[in-house]
C-alpha positions in Angstrom: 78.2 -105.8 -52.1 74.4 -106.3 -54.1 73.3 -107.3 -57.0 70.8 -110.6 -57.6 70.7 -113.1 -60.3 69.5 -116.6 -60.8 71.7 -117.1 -64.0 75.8 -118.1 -64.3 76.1 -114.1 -63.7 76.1 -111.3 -61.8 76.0 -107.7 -61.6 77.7 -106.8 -58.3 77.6 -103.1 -57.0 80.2 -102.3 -54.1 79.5 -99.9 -51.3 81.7 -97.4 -50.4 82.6 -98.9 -47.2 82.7 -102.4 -49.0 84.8 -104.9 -47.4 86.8 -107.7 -48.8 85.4 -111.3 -48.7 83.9 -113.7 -50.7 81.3 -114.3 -53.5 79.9 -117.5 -54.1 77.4 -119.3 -56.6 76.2 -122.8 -56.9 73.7 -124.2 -59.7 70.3 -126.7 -59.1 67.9 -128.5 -60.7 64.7 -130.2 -59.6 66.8 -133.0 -58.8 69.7 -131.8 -57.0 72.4 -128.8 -57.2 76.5 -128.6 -58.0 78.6 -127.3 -54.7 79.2 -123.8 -53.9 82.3 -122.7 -55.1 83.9 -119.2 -53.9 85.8 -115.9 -55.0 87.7 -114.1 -53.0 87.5 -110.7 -53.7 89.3 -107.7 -52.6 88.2 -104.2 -52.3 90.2 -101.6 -52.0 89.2 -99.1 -50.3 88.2 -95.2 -51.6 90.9 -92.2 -51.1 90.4 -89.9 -48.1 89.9 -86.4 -48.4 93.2 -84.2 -48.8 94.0 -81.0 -45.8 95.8 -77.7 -46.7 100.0 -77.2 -47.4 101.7 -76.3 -44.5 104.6 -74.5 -44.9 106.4 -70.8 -45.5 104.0 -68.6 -47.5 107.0 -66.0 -48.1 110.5 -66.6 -48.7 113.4 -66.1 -50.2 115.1 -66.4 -53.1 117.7 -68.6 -53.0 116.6 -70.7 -50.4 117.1 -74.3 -50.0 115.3 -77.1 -48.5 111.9 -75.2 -47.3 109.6 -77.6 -46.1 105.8 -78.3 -47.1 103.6 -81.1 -46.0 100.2 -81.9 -45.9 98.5 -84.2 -43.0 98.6 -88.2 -44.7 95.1 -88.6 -46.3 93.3 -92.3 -45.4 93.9 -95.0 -48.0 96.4 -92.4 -50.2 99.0 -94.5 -52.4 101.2 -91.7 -53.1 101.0 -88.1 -53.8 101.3 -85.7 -56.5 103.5 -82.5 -56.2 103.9 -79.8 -58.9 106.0 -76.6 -58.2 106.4 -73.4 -60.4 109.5 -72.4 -62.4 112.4 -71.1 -60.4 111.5 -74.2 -57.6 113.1 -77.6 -57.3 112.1 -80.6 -55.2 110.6 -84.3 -55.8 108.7 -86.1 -53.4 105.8 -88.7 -53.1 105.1 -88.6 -49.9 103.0 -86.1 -48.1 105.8 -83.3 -47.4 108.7 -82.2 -49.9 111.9 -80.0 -49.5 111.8 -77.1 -52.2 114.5 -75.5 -53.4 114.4 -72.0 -54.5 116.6 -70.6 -57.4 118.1 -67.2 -57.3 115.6 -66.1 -59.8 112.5 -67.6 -58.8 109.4 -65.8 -59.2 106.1 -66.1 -56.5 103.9 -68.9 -57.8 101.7 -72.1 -56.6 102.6 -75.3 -55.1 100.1 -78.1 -55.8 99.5 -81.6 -54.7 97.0 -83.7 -54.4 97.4 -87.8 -53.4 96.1 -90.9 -55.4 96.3 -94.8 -54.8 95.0 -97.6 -57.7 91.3 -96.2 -57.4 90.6 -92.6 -57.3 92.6 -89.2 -56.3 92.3 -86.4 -54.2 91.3 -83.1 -55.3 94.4 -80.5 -55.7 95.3 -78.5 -53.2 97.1 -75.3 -53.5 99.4 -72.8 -51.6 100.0 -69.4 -53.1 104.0 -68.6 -52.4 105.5 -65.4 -52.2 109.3 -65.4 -53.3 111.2 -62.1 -52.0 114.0 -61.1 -54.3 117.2 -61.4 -53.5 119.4 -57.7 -53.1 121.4 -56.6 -56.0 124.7 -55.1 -56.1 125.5 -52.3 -54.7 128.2 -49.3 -55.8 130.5 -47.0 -54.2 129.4 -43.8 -52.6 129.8 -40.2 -53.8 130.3 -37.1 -51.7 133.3 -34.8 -51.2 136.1 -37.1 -49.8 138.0 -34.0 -48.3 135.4 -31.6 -46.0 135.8 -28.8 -43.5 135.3 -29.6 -39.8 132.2 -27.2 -39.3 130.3 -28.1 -42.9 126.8 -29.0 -42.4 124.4 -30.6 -44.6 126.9 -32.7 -47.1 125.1 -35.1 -49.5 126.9 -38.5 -49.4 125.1 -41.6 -51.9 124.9 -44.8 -53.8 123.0 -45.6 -56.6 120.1 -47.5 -55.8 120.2 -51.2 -55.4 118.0 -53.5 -56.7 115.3 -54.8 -54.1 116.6 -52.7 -51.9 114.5 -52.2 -48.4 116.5 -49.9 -47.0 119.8 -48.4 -46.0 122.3 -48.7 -43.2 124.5 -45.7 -42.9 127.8 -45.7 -40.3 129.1 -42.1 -39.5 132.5 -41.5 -37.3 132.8 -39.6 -34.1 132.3 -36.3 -35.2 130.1 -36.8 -37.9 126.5 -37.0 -37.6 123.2 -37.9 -39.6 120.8 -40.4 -40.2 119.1 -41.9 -43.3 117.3 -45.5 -44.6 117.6 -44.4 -47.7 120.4 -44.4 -50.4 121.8 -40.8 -49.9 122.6 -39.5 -46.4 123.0 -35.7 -45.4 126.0 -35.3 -42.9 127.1 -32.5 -40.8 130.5 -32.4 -39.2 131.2 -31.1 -36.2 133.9 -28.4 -35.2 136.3 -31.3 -34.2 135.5 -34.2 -36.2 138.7 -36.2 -37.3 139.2 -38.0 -40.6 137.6 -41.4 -40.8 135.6 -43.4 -43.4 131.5 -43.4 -43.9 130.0 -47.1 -44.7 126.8 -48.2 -46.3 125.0 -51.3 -47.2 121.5 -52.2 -48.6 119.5 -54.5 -47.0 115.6 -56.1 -47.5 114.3 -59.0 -46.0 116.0 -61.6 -47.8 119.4 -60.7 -47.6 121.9 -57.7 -47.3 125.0 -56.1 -49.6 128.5 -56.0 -48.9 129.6 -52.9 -47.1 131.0 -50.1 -49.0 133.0 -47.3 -47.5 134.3 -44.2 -48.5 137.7 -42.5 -46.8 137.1 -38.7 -45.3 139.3 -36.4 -45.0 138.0 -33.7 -42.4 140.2 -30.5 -42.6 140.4 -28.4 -39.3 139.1 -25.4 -38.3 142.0 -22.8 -38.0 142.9 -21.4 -34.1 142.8 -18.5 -32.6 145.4 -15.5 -33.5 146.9 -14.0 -30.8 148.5 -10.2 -30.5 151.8 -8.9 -32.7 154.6 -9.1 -30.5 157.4 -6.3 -32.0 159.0 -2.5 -31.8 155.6 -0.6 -31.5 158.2 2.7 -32.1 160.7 2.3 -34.2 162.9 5.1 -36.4 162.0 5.6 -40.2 164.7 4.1 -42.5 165.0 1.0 -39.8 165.5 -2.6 -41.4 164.9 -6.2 -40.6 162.6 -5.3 -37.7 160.8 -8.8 -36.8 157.0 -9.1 -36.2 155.3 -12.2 -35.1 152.1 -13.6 -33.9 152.3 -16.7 -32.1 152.0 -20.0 -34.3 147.9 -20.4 -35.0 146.7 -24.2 -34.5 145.7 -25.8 -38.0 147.4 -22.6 -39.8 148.2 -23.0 -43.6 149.7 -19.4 -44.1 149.8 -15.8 -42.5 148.7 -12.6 -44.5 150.6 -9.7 -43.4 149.2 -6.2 -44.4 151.4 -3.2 -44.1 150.8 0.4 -44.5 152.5 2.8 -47.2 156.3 3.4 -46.1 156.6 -0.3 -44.5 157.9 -3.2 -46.6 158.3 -6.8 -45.9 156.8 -10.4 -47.2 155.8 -13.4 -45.4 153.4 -16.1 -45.1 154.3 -17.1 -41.5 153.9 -16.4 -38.6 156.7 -13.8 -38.6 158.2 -11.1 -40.7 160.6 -9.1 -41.3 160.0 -5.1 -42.1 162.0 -2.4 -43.4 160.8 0.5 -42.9 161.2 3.5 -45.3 163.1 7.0 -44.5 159.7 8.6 -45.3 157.9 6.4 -43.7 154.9 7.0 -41.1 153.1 5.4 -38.6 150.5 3.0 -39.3 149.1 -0.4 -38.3 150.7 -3.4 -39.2 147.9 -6.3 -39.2 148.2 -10.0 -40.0 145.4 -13.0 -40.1 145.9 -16.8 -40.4 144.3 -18.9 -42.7 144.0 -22.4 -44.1 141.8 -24.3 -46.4 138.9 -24.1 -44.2 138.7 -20.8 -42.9 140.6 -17.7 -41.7 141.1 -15.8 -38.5 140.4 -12.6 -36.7 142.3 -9.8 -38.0 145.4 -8.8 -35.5 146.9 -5.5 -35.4 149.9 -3.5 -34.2 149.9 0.8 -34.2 153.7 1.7 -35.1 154.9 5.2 -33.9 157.7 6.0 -36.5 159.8 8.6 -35.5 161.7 11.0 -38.0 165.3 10.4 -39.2 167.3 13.2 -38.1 168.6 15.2 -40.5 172.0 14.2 -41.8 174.5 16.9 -39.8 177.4 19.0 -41.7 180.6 19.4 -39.8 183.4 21.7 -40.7 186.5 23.2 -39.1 188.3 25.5 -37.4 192.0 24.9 -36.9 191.7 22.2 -34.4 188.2 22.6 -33.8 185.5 20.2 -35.5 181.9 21.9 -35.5 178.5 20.1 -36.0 175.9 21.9 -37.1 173.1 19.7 -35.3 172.8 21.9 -31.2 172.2 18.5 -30.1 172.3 14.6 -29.8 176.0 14.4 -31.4 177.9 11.5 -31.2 181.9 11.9 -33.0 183.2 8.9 -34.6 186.7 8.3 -36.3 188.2 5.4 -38.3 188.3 3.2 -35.1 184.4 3.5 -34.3 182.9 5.8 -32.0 184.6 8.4 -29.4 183.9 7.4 -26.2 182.4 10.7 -24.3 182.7 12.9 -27.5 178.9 13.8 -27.4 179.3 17.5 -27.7 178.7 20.1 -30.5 182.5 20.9 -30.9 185.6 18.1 -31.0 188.6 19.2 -30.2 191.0 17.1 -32.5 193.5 15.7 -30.9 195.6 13.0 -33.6 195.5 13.0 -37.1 192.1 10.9 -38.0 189.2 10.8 -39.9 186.1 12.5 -38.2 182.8 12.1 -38.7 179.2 12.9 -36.7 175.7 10.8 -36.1 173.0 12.6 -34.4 170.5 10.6 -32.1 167.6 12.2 -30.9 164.3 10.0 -29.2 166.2 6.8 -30.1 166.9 7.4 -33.8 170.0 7.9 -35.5 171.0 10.4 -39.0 172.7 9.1 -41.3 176.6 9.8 -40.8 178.1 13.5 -41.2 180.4 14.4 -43.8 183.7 12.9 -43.2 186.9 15.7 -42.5 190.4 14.0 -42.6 192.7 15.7 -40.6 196.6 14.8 -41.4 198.0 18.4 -39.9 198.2 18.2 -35.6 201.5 18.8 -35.4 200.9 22.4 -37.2 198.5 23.3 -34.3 201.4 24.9 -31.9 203.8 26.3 -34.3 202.3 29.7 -33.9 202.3 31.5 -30.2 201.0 34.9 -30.0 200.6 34.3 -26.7 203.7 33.1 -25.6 202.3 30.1 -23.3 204.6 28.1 -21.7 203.8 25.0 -18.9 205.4 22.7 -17.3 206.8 20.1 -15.8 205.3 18.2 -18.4 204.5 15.5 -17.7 203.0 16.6 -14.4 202.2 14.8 -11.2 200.5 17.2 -9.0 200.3 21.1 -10.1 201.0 22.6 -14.0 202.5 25.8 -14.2 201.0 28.1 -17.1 202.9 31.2 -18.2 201.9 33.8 -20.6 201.5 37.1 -21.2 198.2 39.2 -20.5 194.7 37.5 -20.3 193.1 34.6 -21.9 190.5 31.6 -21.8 191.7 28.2 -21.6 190.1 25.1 -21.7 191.4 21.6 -20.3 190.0 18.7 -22.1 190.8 15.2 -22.0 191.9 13.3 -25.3 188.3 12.6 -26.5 187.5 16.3 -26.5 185.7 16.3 -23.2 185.9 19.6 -21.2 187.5 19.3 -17.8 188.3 22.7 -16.5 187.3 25.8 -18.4 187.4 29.6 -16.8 190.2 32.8 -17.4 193.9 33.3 -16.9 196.0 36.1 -16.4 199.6 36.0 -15.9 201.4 32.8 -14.5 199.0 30.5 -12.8 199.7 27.1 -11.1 197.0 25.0 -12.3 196.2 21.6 -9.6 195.9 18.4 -11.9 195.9 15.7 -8.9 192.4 15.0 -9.7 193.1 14.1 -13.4 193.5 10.6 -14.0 197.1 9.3 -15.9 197.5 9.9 -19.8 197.2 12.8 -22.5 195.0 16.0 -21.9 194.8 19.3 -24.1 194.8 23.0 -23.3 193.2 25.1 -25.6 194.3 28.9 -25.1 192.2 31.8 -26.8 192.1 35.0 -26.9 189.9 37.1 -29.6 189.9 35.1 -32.8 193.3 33.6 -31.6 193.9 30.4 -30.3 197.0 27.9 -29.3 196.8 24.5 -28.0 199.2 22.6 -25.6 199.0 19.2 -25.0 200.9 17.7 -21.3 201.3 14.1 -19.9 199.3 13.4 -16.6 201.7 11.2 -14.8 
């Protein structure tokens, strides 16, 4: 402390290192002088000098209780903190917890300390405040894709304060992208499953949204037509058919002029025309993705035969086809009556199919025959056999010479040749039940029927 004075007062100056203590006065005269009396007095000291804020430079919003501090200044009282807008805290002391709002914006935090004689100067640290993410949407693309297709766009809309992108693809599924639309290729056996995304920055991150895939498959492989590669013209309901194709949807079946049929599986039936001629029959699978080779059958047709006439002779039915006959009656077909010529032997109805190279004609005209019994009533050749029936031996008598033939009752030819006279004819070979013999001579003819016993 200075100052000087030699009257009741004082100007006192105080050092900046001044210490407490005391100040004291007295008064004199030329004679004497009063006693010293005394003031205490206190000095308080001068402020230190403030340091720098410690504490996060960058954050985020949002974020609660972020420390900042600065080292205690000597002699400081209190200290003095001011945040920006969009931050909360309250301290006098030489660190606060601030609060950050959801919305607060990058700004300055300040303090500076004081005590009952002076203050600091005010310190300041500049604070960056990272958005928080916005919302984010759902993602568009094709929800139902082709196993194969390459390049499909998939996106969201972009997110506010968005840093970037995390994508999740599916086995089978592949591409990569930070951003918010992804390009992804599917491979030729991905499955169905679902692609996520979420936006992230440094802050924080968005909920994850998804989006459900459904990956169609690639169709098989066709195998060969399995079916009649010759058939006869004016078949029906022949069956063709490819094995079952993996992933098939439906079949196309293609068939020439002549051939009809529909189908849109892996079979089908064809009818094929009296005209009609050969040709490939072809089929392909397909489904919503794709299709398949094309597979394919060469069908031989062969001709109908032409429908035969039959007429006849007294006992004689005549076909006018030389060959492939087949005689039918009202009961079905005549077992081992095959030949040209039918030798009636009951009153039926008669008819004729010819087959040749596997195909049939359509049936004959049909001759009814309700007269048998008129067959022997005229002789000319006065033929007489017997026993009748006959075991062994069958004794023919007539007169002159003729041709005979034996045929058994489905018109079959047993014995044929020329008679003249009497003859004794040997029958042991013949099995039991009714045979014919047809006698003829010229345009004459009788027939004689005998039991084989």
């Amino acid at each position: 402390m200075t100052g000087s004075s030699t009257t009741n007062s004082i100007l006192v100056d105080f050092a900046n290192d001044a210490q407490s203590g005391e100040i004291s006065v007295k008064a004199v005269n030329n004679c004497n002088e009063t006693e010293i009396v005394k003031l205490a007095v206190t000095v308080k000291p001068l402020i230190g000098t403030i340091g720098t804020i410690s504490g996060n430079a960058t954050v985020c919003a949002g974020e609660k209780g972020i420390t900042y501090s600065v080292a205690e200044v000597a002699n400081a009282k209190s200290y003095t903190w001011t945040l920006p807008n969009g931050m909360t805290g309250s301290s006098t002391t030489n660190s606060i917890l601030v609060d950050f709002a959801n919305d607060a914006q990058s700004g300055e935090i300040s303090v500076k300390a004081v005590n009952d004689c002076n203050e600091t100067e005010i310190v300041k640290l500049a604070v960056t405040v990272k958005p928080l993410i916005g919302t984010i949407g759902t993602i568009s693309g094709n929800a139902t894709v082709c196993a194969g297709e390459k390049g499909i766009t998939y996106s969201v809309a972009e997110v506010a304060n968005a840093k970037s992108y995390t994508w999740t693809l599916p086995n089978g599924m592949t591409g990569s992208s930070t951003t918010n639309s992804i390009l992804v290729d599917f491979a030729n056996d991905a499955q169905s499953g679902e692609i996520s995304v979420k936006a992230v920055n440094d802050c924080n991150e968005t909920e994850i949204v998804k989006l459900a895939v459904t990956v169609k498959p690639l169709i098989g492989t066709i195998g060969t037509i399995s079916g009649n590669a010759t058939v006869c013209a004016g078949e029906k309901g022949i069956t063709y058919s490819v094995a079952e194709v993996a992933n098939a949807k439906s079949y196309t079946w293609t068939l020439p002029n002549g051939m009809t049929g529909s189908s849109t599986t892996n079979s089908i039936l064809v009818d094929f025309a009296n005209d009609a001629q050969s040709g490939e029959i072809s089929v392909k699978a397909v489904n919503d993705c794709n299709e398949t080779s094309v597979s394919k059958l060469f069908i031989t047709v062969i001709a109908k035969p032409a429908t035969p006439l039959i007429t006849r002779d007294v006992n004689i039915l005549h076909s006018n086809a030389n060959q492939g006959n087949q005689w039918y009656n009202s009961k079905g077909l005549i077992n081992g009556a095959t030949n040209q010529d039918y030798s009636i032997v009951e009153n039926e109805d008669y008819y004729v199919v010819v087959t040749i190279n596997g195909c049939s004609s359509d049936k004959s005209n049909v001759i009814k025959v309700t007269n048998t019994s008129l067959f022997n009533v005229i002789d000319p050749f006065k033929v007489s056999i017997y026993p009748n029936p006959a075991k062994n031996y069958l004794n023919i008598e007539f007169d002159g010479e003729i041709e005979y033939e034996l045929c058994n009752s489905i018109g079959q030819i047993i014995y044929n040749g020329n008679l003249i006279k009497s003859t004794l004819l040997n029958v042991q070979k013949l099995t039991k039940g009714l045979y014919i013999i047809r006698f003829k001579q010229g345009n004459e003819f009788v027939i004689r029927k005998f039991v084989k016993d």
